[in-house]
C-alpha positions in Angstrom: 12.1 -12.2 -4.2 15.3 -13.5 -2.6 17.7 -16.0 -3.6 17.2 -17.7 -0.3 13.0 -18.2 -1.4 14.3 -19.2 -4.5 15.8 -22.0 -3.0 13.4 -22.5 -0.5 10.6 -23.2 -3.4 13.4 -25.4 -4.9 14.0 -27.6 -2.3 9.5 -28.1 -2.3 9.9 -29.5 -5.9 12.9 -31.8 -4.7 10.6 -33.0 -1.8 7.3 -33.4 -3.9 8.0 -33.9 -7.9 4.6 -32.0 -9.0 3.8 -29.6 -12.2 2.9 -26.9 -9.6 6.2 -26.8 -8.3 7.7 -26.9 -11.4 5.3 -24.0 -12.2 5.8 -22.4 -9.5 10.0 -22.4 -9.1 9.9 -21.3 -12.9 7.4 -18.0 -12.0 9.6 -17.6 -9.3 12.7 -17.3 -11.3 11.0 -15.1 -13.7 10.2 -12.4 -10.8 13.3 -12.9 -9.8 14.6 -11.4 -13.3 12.5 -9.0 -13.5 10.2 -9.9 -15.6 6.3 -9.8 -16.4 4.1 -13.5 -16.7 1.3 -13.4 -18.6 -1.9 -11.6 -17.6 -3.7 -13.8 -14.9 0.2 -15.6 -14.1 -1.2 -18.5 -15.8 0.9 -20.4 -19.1 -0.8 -19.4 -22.2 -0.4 -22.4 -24.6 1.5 -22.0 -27.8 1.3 -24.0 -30.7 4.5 -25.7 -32.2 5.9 -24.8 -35.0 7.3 -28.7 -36.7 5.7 -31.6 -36.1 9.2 -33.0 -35.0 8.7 -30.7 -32.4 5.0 -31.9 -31.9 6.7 -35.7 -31.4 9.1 -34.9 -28.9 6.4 -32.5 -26.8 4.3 -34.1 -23.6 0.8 -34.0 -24.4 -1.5 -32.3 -21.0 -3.7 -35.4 -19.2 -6.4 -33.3 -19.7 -6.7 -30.9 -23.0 -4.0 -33.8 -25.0 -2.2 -30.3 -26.0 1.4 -30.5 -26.3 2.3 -28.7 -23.7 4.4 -25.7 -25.2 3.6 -22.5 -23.5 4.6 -18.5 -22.8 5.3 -17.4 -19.2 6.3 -14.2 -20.1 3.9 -11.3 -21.7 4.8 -10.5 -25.2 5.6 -6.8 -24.3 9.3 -7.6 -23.1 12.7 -7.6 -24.6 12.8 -10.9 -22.7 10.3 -13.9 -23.3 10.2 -17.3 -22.0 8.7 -20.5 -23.4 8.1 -23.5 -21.3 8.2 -26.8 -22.9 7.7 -30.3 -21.5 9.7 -32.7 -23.3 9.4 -37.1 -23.2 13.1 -37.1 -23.2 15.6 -34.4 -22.5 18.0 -35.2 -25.1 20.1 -32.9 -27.5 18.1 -33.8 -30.8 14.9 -32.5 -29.2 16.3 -29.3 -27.4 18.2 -28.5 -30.9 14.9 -28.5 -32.3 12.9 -26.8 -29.5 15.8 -23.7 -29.8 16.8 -23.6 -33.2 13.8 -24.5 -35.6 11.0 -23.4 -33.4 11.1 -20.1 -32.5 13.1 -19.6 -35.8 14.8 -16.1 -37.0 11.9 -14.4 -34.6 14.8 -14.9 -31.6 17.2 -12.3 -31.2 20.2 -14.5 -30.6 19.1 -16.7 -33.7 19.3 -13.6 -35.8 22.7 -12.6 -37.9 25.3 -10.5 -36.7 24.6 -7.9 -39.0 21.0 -7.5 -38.3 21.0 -7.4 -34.7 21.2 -3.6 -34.0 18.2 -3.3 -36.1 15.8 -6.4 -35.2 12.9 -6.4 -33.0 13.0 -9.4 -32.5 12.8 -10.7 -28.8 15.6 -12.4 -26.7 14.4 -16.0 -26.0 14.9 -18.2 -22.8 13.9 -21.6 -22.9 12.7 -23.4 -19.7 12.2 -27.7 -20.2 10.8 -30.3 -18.0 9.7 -34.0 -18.1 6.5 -35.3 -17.3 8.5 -36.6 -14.2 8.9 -32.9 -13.2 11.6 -33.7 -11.2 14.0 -30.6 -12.4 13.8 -27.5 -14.5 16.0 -27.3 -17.2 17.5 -23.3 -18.3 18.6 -23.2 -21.8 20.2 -20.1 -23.3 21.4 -20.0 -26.9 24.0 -17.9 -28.9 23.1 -18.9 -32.4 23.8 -22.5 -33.2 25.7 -22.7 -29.6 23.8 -23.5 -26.4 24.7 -23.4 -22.9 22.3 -25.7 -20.2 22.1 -25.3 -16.9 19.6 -27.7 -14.6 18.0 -26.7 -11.0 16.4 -29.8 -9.1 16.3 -30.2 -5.0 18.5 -27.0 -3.9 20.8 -24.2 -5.4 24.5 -25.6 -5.5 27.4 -23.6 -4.0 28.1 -22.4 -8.2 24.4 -21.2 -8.8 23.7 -19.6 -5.6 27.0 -17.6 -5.8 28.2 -17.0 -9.0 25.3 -18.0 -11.4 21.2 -17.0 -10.6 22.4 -14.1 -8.6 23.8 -11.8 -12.0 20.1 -12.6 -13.1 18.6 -10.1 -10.8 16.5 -7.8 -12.8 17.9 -8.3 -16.2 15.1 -7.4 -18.0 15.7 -3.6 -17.3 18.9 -3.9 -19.7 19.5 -4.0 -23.3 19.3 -7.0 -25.6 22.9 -7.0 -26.3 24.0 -6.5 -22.3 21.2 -9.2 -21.7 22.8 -11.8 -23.6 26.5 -10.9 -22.8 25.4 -11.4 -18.6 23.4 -14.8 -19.2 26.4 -16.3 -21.3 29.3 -15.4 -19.4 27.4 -16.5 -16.2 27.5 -19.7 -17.9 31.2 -20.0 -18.5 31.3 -23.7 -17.8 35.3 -23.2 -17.3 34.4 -21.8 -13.7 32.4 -24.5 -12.6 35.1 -26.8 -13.9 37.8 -24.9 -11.7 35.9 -24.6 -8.6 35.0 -29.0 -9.3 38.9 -29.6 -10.2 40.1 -27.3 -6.6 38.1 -29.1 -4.4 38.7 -32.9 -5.8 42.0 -32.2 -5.6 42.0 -31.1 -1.9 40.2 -34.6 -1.3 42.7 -36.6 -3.4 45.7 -35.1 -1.6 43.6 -35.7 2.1 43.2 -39.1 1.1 46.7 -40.2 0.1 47.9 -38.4 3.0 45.2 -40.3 5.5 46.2 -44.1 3.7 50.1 -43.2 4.1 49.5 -42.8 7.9 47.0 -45.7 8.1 49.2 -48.1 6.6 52.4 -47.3 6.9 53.8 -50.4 4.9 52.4 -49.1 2.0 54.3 -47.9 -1.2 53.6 -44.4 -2.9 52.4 -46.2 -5.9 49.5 -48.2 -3.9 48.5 -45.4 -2.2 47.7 -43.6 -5.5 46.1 -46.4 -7.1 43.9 -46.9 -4.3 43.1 -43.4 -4.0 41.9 -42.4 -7.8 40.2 -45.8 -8.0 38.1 -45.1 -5.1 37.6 -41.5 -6.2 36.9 -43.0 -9.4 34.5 -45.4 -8.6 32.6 -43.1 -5.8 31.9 -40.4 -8.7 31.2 -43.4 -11.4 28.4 -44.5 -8.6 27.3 -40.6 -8.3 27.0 -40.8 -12.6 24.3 -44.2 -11.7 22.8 -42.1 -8.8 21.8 -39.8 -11.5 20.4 -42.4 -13.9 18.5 -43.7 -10.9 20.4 -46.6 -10.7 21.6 -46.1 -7.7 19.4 -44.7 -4.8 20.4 -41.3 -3.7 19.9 -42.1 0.2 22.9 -44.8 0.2 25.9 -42.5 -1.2 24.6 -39.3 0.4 25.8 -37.3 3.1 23.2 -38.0 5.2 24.0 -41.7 5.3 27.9 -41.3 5.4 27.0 -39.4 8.8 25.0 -41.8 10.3 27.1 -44.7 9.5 30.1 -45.6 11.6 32.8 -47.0 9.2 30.6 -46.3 6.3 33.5 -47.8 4.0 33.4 -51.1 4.9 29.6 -51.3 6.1 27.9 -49.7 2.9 30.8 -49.1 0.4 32.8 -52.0 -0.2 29.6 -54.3 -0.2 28.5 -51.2 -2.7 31.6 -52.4 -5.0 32.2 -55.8 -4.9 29.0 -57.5 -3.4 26.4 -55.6 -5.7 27.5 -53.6 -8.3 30.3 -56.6 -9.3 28.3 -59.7 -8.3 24.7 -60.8 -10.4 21.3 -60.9 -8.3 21.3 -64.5 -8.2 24.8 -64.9 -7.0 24.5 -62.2 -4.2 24.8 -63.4 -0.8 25.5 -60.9 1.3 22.4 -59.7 4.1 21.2 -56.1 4.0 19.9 -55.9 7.5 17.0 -54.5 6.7 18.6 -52.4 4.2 16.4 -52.3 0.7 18.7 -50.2 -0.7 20.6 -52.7 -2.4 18.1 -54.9 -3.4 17.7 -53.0 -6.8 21.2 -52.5 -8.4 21.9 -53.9 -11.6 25.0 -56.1 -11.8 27.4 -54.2 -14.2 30.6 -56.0 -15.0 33.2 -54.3 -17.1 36.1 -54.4 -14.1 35.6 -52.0 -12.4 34.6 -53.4 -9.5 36.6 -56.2 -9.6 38.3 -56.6 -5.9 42.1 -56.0 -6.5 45.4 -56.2 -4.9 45.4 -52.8 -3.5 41.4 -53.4 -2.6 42.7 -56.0 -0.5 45.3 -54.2 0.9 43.8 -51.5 2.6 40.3 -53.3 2.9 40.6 -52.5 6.8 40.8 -48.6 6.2 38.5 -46.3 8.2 37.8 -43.1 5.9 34.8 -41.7 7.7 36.4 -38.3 8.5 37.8 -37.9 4.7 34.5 -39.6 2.9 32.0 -36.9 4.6 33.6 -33.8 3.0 34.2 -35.6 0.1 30.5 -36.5 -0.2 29.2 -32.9 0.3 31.8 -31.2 -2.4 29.8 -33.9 -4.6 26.4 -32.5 -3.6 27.5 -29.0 -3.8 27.9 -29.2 -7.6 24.9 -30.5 -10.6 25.8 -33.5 -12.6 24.7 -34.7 -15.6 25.4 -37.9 -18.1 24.9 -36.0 -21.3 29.1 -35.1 -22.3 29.0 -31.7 -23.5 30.4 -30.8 -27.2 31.7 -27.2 -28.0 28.4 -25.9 -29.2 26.4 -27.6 -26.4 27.7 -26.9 -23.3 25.7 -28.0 -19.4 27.1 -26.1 -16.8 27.7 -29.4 -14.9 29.6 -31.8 -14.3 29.6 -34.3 -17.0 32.1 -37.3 -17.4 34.5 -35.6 -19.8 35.5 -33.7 -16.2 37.0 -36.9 -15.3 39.8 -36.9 -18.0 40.3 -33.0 -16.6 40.4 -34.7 -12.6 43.0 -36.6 -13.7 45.0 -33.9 -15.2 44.9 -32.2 -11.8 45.4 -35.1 -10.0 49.1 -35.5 -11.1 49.5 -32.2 -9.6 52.0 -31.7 -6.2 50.4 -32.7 -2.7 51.5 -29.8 -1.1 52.9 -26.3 -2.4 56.9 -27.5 -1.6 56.9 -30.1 -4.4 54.4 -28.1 -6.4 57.4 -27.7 -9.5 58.3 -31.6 -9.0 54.8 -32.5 -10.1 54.7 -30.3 -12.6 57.7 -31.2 -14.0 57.0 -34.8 -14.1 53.4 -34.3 -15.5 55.5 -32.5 -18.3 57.7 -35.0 -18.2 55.0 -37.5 -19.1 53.1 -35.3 -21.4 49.9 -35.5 -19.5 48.2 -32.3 -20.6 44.4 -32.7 -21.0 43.0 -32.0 -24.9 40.7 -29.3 -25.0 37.4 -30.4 -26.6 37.5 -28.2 -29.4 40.8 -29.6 -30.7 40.0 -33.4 -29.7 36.5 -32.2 -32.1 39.0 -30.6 -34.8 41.2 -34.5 -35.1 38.3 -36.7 -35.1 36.7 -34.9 -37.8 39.4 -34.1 -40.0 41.2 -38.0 -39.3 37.8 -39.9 -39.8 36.7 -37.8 -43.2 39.7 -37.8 -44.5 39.3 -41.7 -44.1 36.2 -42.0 -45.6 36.7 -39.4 -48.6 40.1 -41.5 -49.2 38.1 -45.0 -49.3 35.3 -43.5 -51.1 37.1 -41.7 -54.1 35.8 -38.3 -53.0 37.1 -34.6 -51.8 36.7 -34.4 -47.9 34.7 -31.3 -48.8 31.9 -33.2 -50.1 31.3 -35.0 -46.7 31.0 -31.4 -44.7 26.9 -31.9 -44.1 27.8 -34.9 -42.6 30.0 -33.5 -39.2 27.9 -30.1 -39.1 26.4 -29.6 -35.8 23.0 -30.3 -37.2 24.5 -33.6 -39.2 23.2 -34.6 -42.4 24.5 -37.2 -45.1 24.9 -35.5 -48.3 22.1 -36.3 -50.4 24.9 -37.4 -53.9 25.9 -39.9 -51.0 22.9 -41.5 -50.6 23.9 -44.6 -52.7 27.1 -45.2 -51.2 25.3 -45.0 -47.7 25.9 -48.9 -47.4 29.4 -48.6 -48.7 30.2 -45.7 -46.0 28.7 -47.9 -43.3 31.1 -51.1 -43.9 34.1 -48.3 -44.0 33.0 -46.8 -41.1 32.8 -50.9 -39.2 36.4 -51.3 -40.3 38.1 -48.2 -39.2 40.8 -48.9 -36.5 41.4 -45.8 -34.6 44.8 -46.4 -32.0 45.8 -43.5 -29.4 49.2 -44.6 -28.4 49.2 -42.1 -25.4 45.4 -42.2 -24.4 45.2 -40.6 -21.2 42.0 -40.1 -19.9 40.8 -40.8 -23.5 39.4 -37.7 -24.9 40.5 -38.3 -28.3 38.9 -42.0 -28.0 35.9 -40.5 -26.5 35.8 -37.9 -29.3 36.0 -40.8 -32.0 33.0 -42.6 -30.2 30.7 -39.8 -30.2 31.8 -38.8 -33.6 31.4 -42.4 -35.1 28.0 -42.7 -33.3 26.6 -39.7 -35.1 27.6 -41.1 -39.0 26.7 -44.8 -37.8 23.5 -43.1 -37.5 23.2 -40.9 -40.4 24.7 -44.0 -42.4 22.7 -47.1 -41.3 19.6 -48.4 -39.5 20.5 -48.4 -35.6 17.4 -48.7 -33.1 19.6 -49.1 -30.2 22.1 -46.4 -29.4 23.9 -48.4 -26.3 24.7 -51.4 -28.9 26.0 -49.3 -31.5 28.7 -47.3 -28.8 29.2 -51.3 -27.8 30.0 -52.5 -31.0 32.5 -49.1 -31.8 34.3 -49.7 -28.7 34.6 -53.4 -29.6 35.8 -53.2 -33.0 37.0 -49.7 -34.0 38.8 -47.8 -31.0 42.1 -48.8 -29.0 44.3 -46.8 -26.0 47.5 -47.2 -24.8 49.0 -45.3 -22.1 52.1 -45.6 -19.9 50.5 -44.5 -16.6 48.0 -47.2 -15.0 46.1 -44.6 -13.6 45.3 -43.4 -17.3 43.6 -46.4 -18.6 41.6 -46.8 -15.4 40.7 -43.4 -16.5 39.9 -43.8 -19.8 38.0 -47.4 -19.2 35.8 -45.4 -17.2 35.2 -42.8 -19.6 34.2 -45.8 -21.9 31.4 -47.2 -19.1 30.3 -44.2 -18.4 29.3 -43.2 -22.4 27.4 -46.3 -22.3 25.5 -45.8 -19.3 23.9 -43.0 -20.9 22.3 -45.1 -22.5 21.0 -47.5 -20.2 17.2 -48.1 -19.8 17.0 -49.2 -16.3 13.4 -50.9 -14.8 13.1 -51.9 -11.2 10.7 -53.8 -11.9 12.9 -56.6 -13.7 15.0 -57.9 -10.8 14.9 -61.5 -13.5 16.6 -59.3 -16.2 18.7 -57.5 -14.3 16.6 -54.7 -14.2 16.6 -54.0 -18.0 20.7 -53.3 -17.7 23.1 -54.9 -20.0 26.1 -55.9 -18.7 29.0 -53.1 -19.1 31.5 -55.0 -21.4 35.4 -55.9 -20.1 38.0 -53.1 -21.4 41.2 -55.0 -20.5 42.3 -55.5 -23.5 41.1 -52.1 -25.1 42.8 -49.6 -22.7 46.0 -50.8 -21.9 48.9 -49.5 -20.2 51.8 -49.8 -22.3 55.1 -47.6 -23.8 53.5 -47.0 -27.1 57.5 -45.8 -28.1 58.7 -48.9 -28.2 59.0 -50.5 -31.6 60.7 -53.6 -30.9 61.1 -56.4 -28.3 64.7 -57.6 -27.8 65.4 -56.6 -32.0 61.9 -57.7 -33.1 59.4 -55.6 -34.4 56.2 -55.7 -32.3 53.9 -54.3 -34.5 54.6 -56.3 -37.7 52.9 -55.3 -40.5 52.2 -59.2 -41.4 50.7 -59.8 -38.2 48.0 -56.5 -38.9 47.5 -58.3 -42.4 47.2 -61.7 -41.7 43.4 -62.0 -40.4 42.6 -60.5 -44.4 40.7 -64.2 -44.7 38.8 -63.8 -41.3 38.2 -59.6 -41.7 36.5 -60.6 -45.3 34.6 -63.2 -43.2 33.4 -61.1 -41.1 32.7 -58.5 -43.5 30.6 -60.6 -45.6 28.3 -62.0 -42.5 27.7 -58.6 -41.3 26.9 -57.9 -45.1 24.5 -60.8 -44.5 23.0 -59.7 -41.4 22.3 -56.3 -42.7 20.8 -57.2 -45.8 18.3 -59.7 -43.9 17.3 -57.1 -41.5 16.4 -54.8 -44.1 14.6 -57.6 -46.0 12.5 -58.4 -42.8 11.5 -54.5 -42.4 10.7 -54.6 -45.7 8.5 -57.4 -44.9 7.0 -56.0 -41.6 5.8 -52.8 -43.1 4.4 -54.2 -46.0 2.1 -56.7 -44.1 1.5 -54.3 -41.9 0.4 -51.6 -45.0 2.4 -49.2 -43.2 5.3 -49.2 -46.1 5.0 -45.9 -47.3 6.1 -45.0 -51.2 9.6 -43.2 -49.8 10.2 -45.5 -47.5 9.8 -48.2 -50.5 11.5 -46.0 -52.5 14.9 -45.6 -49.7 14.5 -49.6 -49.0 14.8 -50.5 -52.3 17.9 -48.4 -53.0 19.3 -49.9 -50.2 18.5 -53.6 -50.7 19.9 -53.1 -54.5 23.4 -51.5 -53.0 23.5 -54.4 -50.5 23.0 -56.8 -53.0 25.9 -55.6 -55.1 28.0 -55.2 -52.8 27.7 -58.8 -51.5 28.2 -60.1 -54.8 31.3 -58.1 -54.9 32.9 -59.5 -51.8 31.8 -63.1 -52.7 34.3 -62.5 -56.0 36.6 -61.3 -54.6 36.9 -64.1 -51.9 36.7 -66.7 -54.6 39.6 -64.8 -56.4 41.9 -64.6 -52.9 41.1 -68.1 -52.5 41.9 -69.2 -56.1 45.2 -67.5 -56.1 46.6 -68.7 -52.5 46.1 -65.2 -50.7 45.4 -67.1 -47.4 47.4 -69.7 -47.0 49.0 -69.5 -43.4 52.9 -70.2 -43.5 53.7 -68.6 -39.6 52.8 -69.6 -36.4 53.2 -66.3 -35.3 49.9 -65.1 -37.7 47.7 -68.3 -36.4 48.5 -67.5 -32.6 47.8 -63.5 -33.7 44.6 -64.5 -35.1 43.5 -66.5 -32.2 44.3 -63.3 -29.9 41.9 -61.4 -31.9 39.4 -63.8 -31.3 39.8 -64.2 -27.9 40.0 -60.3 -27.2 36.3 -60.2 -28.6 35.2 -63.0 -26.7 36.8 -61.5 -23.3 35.2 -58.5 -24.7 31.9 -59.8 -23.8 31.8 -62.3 -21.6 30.2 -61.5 -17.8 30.8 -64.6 -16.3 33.3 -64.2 -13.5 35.0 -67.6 -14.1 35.0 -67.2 -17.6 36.8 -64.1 -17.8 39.3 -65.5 -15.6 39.8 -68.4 -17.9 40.0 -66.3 -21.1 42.4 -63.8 -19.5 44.7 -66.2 -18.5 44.2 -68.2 -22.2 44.9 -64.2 -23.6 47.8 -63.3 -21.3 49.7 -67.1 -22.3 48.9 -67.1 -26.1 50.2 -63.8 -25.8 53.8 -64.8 -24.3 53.3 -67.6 -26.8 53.3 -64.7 -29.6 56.4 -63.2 -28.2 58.4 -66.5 -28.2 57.4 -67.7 -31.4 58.0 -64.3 -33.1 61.9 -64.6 -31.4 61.9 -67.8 -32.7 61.2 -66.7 -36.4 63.3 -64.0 -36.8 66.7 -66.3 -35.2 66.6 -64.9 -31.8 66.5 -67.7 -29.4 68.7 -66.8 -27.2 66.5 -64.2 -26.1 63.6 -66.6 -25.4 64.7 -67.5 -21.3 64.5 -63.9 -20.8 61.0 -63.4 -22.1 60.0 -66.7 -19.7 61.4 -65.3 -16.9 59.7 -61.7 -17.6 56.2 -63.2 -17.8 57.0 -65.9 -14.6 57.0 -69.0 -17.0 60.3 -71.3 -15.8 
């Protein structure tokens, strides 16, 4: 066995998406280690452990066995279990690795004990019943590292990865596991990725300077990281299937003259920004296009520097560009510091743009770095972004809830739990959790937003009733998280980030051209991500952030508060409902619905006294313009939010960006500074 016939038998399972070859690639890897199958080389079925495990297992077509299997014999330091999964998801590969083969796995067993323990060191191999790709997982305890082989070897696993597999078996468990997890050292892959993005960003700026030589430095850049940008965010779709993999491959760039403005501008602005109906474009026989979901959000919206150098021809920088792309995995799942893919998943973008500020050639190498310095535009590693989202949003919630932070450990563990003397402030935890307003005043690719989202998903979800996981990230991003930064090329950064978490989540069926194939429009984030200098606390001697303008929407917040209360409580009433007629309402589940309708129902009642008693004693009477004109900013922000009609957003930006000068004048005009006002015209082009 070779690594060459390795990758020859990959490439058959990228051509033909069988269980054979699936089979077949993951007998050849085993060989290929060094290692025995079973007697006859045929699977030998095992039965699962959990029946969470059971749930989350493919059953065969034929014997309706889950199919979780050994491909190793059980004589070796080394064993390997083969699992088909419905979904490849984190929840189900925790459980396949951690609960399944429980303290029998070398790597699951303590510290201590490991010298001593016979216990065998466990690989785990995953598919789907697509068996499109196999899926490597190795474990370190609670920590897991992922890697995925579909269609070829990349450049990484050729060179550096599979090849310091070769015969491992014939070493000792310890050396074993020290080899497979430092081949796995995601920080190499991310190296190699950042290198040779950077070589295309600085071929690219250097190709539009010469091409348009009219053209400022600061065009060129923005041009250049939002096509780089958008080019990966389609690569992310083209993983999801969104996006077919023949019209951004290399393949197609070759054979296409002028492939920017033939295939990927009408890509851009013509598909991915413009609904089905509304598209009117021909594809010359092209069916390519005909099933791409509209998206929205802005990033494809046609701008300035779009127009600018719209005439560009990039074929000689968009080939190489295209093959660094192929030459590395992707994935959509954004790793954590205990579950780690070697790939490239979108929290690599925040890192791209890190390099990016970087010099463009080795003579103003210091100048670059200096002014990224300058800037403060260092990337957050994940485990400290992980450290300030836990320790900001529990000390929140302990604070509102009475409690020591300790008490809420169970819940931001890696297996996540709510603590069971919490379970009747669950409802109360929820509502804190909907209110929290989490700023970062210097964003920059927004890990530390990105952080919050993930981090407020997971107690959303141990705290409330959440079916769909895309409208929950929605609804955080909506009401809970903001970004400022002062570069531009930050907050497109950071936006994208914010699109990409929720395209993770996208169910997306060709089959419904009439709903835009199953995809809900990505929502607008110009109002969430917004360039700015966060240091500046006043504008000409006024406060901007005036603490009566964060107050003065109590009346609508309590509003708002009390509908969702509302909602929430009939949702539970009609589940309530829906089992019971449906005799499926077991006695816990009773027993949990209950509690929860009773804590509900209190806490309504306590918000409806307490708005009778603000009301009664004059808390919301409105005596500044300034408040009314914030309020109707907040309102508008949700509705721009939203909206996916082209016209509308244009309306409701324009209505924002006025009522916002409106805001400024009227808050000079309250604190006695008129004088100033014909200054803050003329700044926003009003005469």
């Amino acid at each position: 066995m070779t690594l060459q016939s390795l990758n020859d038998i990959l490439l058959k399972l990228g051509k033909e998406h069988k269980r054979e070859n699936i089979l077949e690639f993951s007998f050849a890897l085993i060989e290929w280690m060094g290692l025995e199958p079973p007697s006859g080389g045929t699977p030998r079925l095992v039965a699962p452990r959990t029946q969470k495990m059971r749930e989350y297992l493919v059953s065969h077509t034929v014997t309706n066995q889950p199919q979780l299997y050994r491909l190793t014999s059980d004589s070796q330091l080394v064993r390997i279990r083969f699992a088909v999964l419905n979904k490849v998801r984190k929840e189900s590969i925790t459980q396949l690795v951690d609960n399944d083969p429980l303290s029998e796995s070398f790597q699951n067993t303590p510290e201590i004990l490991r010298n001593v323990t016979k216990a065998p060191y466990f690989i785990h191999f995953i598919t789907t019943s697509e068996y499109d790709k196999l899926i490597v997982i190795f474990n370190k305890g609670e920590q897991k590292r992922v890697i995925s082989f579909k269609e070829r070897l990349t450049n990484t696993q050729y060179f550096k990865i599979v090849n310091q597999w070769a015969g491992i078996s014939q070493k000792p468990k310890t050396e074993i596991e020290n080899i497979f997890w430092k081949s796995l050292d995601v920080k190499e892959v991310n190296k190699e990725f950042y290198k040779k993005i950077k070589e295309r960003y600085d071929a690219l700026v250097s190709i539009v300077k010469r091409s348009v030589t009219d053209s400022t430095d600061e065009q060129v850049k923005q041009f250049s990281i939002r096509l780089i940008g958008r080019y990966i965010f389609c690569w992310f779709l083209k993983e999801k299937g969104i996006i077919p993999g023949e019209l951004i491959n290399s393949e197609k760039v070759e054979c296409t003259k002028n492939y920017f403005q033939t295939y990927l501008r009408k890509l851009f602005f013509d598909t991915l920004n413009t609904k089905v109906p509304e598209r009117i474009y021909t594809t010359n026989g092209d069916s390519a296009f005909e099933k791409i979901p509209y998206l929205n959000g802005g990033l494809f919206d046609e701008n300035s520097e779009d127009l600018f150098f719209k005439s560009l021809n990039l074929d000689d920088w968009l080939l190489p560009f295209v093959n660094v792309l192929e030459s590395f995995d992707f994935t959509v799942d954004e790793s954590s510091s205990t579950y780690q893919q070697v790939a490239v998943d979108p929290e690599m973008l925040g890192r791209i743009f890190e390099n990016l500020l970087a010099s463009q050639n080795p003579e103003t190498e210091k100048i670059a770095n200096d002014e990224r310095k300058a800037f403060g535009a260092f990337y957050t590693p994940r485990e400290i972004v992980e450290y300030m989202t836990e320790e900001s949003i529990k000390t929140h919630i302990a604070n509102k809830l009475n409690i020591s932070p300790h008490e809420l450990d169970s819940a931001f563990a890696s297996n996540a739990v709510w603590p069971e003397k919490l379970n009747k402030r669950k409802q109360e935890a929820d509502n804190i959790l909907k209110n929290i307003k989490i700023l970062d005043p210097a964003c920059g690719s927004g890990a530390f937003p990105m952080g919050i989202l993930h981090r407020l998903i997971t107690l959303r979800e141990l705290t409330g009733f959440y079916p769909r996981t895309y409208e929950l990230k929605k609804e955080i991003l909506s009401n809970n998280i903001y970004g400022i930064d002062i570069m531009p090329m930050a907050v497109d950064i950071a936006r994208l980030r914010a699109w990409l978490s929720l395209v993770v989540e996208i169910d997306y069926n060709p089959d419904k051209p009439r709903s835009n194939f199953g995809v809900d429009s990505l929502p607008n984030l110009d109002f969430k991500f917004m360039q700015g200098n966060s240091l500046l606390e006043t504008y000409e001697g006024v406060k901007i952030f005036d603490d009566k303008l964060l107050d003065s929407n109590s009346e609508f917040k309590e509003n708002e508060i009390l509908n969702r209360a509302k909602e929430k409580l009939n949702s539970l009433q009609k589940e309530y409902l829906q089992l019971n007629n449906g005799k499926k309402l077991t006695k816990s589940k009773q027993v949990i619905l209950d509690n929860d309708l009773k804590s509900l129902q209190k806490y309504i009642k306590r918000l409806q006294t307490k708005k009778i008693e603000n009301e009664s004693s004059g808390l919301f009477v409105k005596d500044s313009d300034s408040v009314k004109i914030s309020e109707k900013l907040y309102k508008l922000h949700r509705e721009f939010f939203l909206t996916s009609d082209k016209e509308q957003k244009r309306e409701l930006r324009n209505e924002i960006e006025e009522l916002e000068w409106s805001l400024i004048v009227t808050s000079l005009e309250e604190n006695g500074k008129t004088e100033k006002i014909e200054s803050a015209l003329c700044q926003a082009g009003i005469n």
